[in-house]
C-alpha positions as CSV (number, residue, x, y, z in Angstrom):
1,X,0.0,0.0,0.0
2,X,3.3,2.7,1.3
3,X,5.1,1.8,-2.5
4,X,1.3,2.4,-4.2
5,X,1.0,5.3,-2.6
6,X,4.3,6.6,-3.3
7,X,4.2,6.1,-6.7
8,X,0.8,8.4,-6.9
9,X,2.8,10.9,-4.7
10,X,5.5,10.5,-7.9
11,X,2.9,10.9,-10.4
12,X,1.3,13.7,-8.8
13,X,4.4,15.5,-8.3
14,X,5.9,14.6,-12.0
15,X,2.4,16.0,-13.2
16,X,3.1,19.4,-11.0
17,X,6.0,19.7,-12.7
18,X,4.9,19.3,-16.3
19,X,2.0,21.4,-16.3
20,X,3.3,24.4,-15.9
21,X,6.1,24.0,-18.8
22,X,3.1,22.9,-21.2
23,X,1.7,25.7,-20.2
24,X,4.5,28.0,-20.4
25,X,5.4,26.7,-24.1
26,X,1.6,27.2,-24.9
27,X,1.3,30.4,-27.1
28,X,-1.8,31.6,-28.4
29,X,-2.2,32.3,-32.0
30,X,-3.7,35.5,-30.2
31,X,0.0,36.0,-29.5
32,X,1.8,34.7,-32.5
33,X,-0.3,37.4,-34.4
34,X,0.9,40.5,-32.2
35,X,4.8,39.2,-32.6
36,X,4.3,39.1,-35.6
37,X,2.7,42.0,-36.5
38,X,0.2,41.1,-38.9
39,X,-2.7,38.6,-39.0
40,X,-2.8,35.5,-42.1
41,X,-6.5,35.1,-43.3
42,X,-7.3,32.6,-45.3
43,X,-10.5,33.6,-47.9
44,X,-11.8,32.4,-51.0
45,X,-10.1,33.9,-54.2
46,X,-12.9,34.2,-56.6
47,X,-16.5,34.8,-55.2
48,X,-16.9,38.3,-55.5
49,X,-19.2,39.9,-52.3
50,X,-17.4,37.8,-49.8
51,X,-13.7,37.1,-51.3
52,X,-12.3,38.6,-54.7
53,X,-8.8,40.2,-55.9
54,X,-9.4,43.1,-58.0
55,X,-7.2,43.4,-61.2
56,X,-5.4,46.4,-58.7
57,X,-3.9,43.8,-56.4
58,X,-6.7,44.5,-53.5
59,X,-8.7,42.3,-51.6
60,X,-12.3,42.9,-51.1
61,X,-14.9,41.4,-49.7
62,X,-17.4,40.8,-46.9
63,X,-15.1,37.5,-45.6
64,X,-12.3,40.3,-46.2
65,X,-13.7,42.7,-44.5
66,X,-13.9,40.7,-41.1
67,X,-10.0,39.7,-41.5
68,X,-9.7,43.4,-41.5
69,X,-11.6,44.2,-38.5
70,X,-9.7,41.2,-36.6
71,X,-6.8,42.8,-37.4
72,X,-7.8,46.1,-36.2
73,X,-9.0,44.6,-33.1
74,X,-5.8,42.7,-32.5
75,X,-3.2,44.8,-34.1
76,X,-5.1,48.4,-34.5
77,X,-4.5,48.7,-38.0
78,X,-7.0,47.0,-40.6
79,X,-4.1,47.0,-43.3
80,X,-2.2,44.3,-41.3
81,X,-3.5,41.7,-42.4
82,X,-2.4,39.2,-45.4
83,X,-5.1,37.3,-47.5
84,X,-4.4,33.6,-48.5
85,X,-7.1,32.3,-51.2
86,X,-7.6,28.8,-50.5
87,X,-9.9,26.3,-52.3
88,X,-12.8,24.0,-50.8
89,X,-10.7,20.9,-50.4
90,X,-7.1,22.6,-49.0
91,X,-8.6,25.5,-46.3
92,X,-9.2,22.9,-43.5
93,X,-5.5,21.8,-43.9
94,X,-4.3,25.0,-43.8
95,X,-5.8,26.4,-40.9
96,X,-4.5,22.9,-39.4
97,X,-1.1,23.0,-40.1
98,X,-0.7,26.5,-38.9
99,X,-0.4,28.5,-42.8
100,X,-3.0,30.4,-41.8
101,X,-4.6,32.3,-38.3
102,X,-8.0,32.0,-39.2
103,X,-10.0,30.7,-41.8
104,X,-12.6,33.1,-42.9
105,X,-14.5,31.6,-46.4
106,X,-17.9,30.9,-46.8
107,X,-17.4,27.7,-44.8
108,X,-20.8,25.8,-43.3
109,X,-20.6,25.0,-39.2
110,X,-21.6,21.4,-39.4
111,X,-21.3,18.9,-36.6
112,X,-18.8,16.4,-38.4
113,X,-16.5,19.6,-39.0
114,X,-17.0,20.4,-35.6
115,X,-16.2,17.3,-34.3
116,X,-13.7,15.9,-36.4
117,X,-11.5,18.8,-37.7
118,X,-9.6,19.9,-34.8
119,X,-11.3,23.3,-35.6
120,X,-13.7,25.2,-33.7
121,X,-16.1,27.5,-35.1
122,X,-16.8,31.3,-34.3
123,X,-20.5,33.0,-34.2
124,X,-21.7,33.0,-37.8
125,X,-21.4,36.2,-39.8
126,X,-23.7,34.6,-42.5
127,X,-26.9,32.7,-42.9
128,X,-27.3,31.3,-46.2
129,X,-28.9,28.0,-48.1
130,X,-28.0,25.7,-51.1
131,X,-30.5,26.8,-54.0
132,X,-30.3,25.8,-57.6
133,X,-29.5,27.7,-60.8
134,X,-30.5,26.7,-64.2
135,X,-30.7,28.3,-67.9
136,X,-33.9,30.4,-68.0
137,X,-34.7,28.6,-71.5
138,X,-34.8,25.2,-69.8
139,X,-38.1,26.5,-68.2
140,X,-37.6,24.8,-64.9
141,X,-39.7,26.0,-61.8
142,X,-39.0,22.9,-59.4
143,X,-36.3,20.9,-58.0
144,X,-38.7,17.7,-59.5
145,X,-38.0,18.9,-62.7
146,X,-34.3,18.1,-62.2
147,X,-34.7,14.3,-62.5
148,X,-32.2,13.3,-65.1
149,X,-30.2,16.1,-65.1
150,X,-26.3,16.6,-65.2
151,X,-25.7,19.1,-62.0
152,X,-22.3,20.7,-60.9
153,X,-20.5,21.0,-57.5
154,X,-18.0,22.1,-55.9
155,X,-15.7,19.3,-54.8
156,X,-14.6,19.0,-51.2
157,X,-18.5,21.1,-50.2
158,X,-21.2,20.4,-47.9
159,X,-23.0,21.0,-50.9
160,X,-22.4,17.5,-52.3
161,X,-23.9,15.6,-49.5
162,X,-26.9,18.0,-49.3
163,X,-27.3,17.3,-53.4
164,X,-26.9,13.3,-53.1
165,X,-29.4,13.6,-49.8
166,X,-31.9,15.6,-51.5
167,X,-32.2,14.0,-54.8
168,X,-32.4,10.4,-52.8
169,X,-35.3,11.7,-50.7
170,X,-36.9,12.8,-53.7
171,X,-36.5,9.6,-55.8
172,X,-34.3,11.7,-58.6
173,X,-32.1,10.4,-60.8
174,X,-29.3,12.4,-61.4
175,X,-25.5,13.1,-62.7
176,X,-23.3,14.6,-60.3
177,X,-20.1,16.2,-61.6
178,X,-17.3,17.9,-58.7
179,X,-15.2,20.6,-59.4
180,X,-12.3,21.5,-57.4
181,X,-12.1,25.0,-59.5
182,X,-15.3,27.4,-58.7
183,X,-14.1,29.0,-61.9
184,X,-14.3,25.9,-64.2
185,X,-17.5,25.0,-62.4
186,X,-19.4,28.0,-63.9
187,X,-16.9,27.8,-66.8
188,X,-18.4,24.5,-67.5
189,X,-22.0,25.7,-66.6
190,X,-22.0,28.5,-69.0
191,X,-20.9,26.2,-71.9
192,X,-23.3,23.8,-71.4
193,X,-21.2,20.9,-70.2
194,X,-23.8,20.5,-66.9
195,X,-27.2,21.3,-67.3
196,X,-27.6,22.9,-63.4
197,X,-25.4,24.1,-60.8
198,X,-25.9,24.3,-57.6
199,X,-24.3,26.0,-54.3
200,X,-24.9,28.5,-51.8
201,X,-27.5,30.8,-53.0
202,X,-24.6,33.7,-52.2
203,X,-22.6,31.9,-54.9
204,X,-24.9,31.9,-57.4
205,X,-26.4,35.4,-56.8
206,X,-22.6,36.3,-57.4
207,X,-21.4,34.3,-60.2
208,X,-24.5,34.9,-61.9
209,X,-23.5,38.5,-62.5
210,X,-19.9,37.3,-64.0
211,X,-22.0,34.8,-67.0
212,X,-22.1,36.6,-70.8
213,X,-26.1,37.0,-70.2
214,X,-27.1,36.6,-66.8
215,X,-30.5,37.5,-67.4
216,X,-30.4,34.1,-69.5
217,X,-29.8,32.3,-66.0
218,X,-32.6,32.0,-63.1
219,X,-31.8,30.7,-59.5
220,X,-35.0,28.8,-58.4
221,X,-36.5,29.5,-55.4
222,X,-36.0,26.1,-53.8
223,X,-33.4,26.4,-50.8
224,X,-32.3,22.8,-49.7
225,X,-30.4,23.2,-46.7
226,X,-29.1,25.7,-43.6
227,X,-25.5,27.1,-43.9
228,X,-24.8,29.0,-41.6
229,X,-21.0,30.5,-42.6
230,X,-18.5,31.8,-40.3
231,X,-14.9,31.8,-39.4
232,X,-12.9,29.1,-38.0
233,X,-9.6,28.9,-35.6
234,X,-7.5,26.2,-34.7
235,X,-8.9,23.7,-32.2
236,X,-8.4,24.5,-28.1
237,X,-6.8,27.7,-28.8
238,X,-9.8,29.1,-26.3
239,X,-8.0,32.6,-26.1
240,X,-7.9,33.2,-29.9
241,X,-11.5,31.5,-30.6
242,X,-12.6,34.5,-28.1
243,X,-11.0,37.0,-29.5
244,X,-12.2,36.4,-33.1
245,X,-15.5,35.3,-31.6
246,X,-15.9,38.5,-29.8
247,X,-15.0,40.4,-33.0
248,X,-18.0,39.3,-34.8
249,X,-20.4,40.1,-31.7
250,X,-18.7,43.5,-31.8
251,X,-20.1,44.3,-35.3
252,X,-23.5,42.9,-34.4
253,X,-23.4,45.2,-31.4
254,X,-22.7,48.2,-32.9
255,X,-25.8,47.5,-35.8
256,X,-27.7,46.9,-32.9
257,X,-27.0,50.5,-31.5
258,X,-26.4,52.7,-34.0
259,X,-23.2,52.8,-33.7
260,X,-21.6,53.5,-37.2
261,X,-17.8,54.5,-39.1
262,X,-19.4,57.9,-39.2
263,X,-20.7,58.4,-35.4
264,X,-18.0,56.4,-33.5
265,X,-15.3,58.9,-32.6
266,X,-17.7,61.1,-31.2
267,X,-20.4,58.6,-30.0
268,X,-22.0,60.1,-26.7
269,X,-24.5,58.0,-24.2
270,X,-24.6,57.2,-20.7
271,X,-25.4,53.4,-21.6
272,X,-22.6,51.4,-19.1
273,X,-23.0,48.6,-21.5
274,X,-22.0,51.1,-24.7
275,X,-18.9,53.2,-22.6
276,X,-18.0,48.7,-22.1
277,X,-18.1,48.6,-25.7
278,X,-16.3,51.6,-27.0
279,X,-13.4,51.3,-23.9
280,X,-14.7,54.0,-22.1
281,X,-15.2,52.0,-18.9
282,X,-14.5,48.5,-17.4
283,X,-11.5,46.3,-18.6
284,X,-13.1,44.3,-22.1
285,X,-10.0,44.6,-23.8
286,X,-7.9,43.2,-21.0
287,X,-10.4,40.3,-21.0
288,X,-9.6,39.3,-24.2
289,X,-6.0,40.4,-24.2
290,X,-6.8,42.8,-26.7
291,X,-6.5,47.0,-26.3
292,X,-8.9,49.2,-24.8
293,X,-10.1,50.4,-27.8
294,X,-10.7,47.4,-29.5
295,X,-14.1,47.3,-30.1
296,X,-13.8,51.3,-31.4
297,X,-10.9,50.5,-33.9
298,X,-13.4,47.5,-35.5
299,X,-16.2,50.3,-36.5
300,X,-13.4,53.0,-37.3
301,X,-12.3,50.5,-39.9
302,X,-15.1,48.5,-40.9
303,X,-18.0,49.7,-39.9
304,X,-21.1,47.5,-38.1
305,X,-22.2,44.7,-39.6
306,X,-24.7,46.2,-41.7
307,X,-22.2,49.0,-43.3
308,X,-20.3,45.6,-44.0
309,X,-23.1,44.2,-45.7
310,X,-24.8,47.1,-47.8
311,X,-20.8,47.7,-49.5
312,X,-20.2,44.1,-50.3
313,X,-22.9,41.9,-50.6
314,X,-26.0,44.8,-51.6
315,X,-24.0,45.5,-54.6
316,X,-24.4,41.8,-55.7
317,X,-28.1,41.7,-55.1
318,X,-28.6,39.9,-51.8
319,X,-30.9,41.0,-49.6
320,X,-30.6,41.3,-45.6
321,X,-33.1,38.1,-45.2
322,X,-32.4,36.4,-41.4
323,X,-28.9,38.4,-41.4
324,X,-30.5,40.9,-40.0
325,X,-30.4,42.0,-36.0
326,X,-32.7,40.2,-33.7
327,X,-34.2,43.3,-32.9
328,X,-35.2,43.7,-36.5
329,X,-36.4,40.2,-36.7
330,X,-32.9,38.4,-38.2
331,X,-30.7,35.9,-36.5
332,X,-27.7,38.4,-35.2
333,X,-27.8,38.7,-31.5
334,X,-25.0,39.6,-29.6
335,X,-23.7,38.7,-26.4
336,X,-23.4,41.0,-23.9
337,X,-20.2,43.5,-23.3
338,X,-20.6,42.9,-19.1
């Protein structure tokens, strides 16, 4: 009983010891980001709205625009901040492996990705569904006038599944074809080589604008599935999963308050929960190991969420819908600055 209870005391003790060193060679990607002075984003490369390089070497986007306002939270400067475009099938790797901070592209919270991808998922910044899109000439008006049909996908999707699931529950024969390349994917729509294509309905409300004739094209109303898109961090890197967290509830916030690019440097109100927000009181920042003013720097370079939205994604022709604030009736609620 004396040895088994002196090797527990040795455990124990050997433990003790350990912990503190795995702590000590722990470091946040919170922390990686401020020694290094700039934040590595990965996005999509071609869906314009949410991820696009312009032919003048700038980034743009709604997905762009929240890398920028992480990095103003984190490093006070939206500008310090480098964009990776990654494809479906390679962005879970290379949030994995480190290439990138965050991952923020059009990218579905499932509970398999959840579960399985040693990622964890921040509040999303988009609601969305998988619709179709056919040639107006085809004069489709249902999804049960698909059976038969030669459909494209992008490879490495959620969109896949939800295609395969649908058509099955449906009793719909079908020809799937996957395309790693969203650019060959409506290449190969527009030329005839698949009769439908189908994706989010964010996708196809902006590719449609990029065929020859997009008045030739209609996007049935049909939506097949939830998607709710957001960005991603690494798995059990709690401290960075807040801070990104807690610099999309900072944009819902502001929306929620009127709180604008405009009003925010001279934004007056004796709401404690607002002077929280904008640094005026309390210790947020500190919280999060983040400035004072981080909350402020996100709307001085951003915007709220809905400046965010009306410059990228009203352009394109999509409508608030549920991504509006709860106190309009949407899906974006906050959680409180206390």
């Amino acid at each position: 009983m004396r040895k088994f209870l002196f090797r527990v005391s040795v455990l124990v003790l050997a433990i003790s010891l350990v912990t503190p060193l795995l702590a000590d060679n722990h470091e946040s990607v919170l922390d990686k980001v401020k020694n290094r002075g700039k934040l590595v984003c990965g996005v999509h490369g071609g869906l314009p709205g949410f991820g696009f390089l312009g032919e003048d070497g700038k980034w743009s986007g709604f997905d762009a625009d929240f890398g920028r306002a992480i990095a103003a939270a984190v490093l006070g400067d939206p500008d310090k901040v480098e964009f990776v475009p990654l494809d479906a099938a390679e962005r879970f790797v290379a949030l994995q492996t480190g290439e990138i901070d965050v991952l923020i592209r059009n990218t579905t919270w499932t509970l398999s990705r959840d579960a399985e991808l040693s990622t964890d998922f921040a509040p999303p910044t988009f609601y969305d569904g998988q619709g179709f899109m056919v040639p107006k000439s085809l004069n489709i008006k249902s999804i049960k006038e698909l059976g038969g049909a030669t459909i494209g996908v992008t490879a490495g999707s959620t969109t896949e599944l939800n295609l395969t699931d649908t058509m099955r529950s449906l009793g719909l024969e079908f020809k799937p074809i996957s395309y790693a390349d969203i650019d060959t994917l409506y290449n190969s729509y527009e030329a005839g080589r698949v009769n439908v294509v189908t994706s989010d309905k964010s996708q196809l409300v902006a590719r449609r604008k990029d065929l020859k004739n997009p008045d030739d094209h209609v996007i049935l109303d049909v939506t097949i599935s939830k998607e709710p898109l957001g960005p991603l961090t690494i798995h059990g890197d709690n401290e960075w999963n807040d801070a990104v967290s807690w610099v999309v509830y900072a944009t819902f916030f502001a929306e929620e308050h009127n709180i604008t690019q405009e009003n925010v440097k001279s934004f007056e109100t004796d709401n404690p929960e607002i002077k929280r927000f904008l640094g005026e009181s309390g210790e947020m920042g500190k919280k999060l190991g983040l400035p004072k003013d981080w909350a402020k720097q996100i709307i001085i370079s951003v915007g709220n969420y809905g400046e965010i939205f009306e410059r990228n994604l009203t352009p394109i022709g999509l409508p608030r819908g549920v991504n509006k604030p709860w106190t309009q009736g949407g899906l974006l609620y906050s959680m409180p600055f206390r």
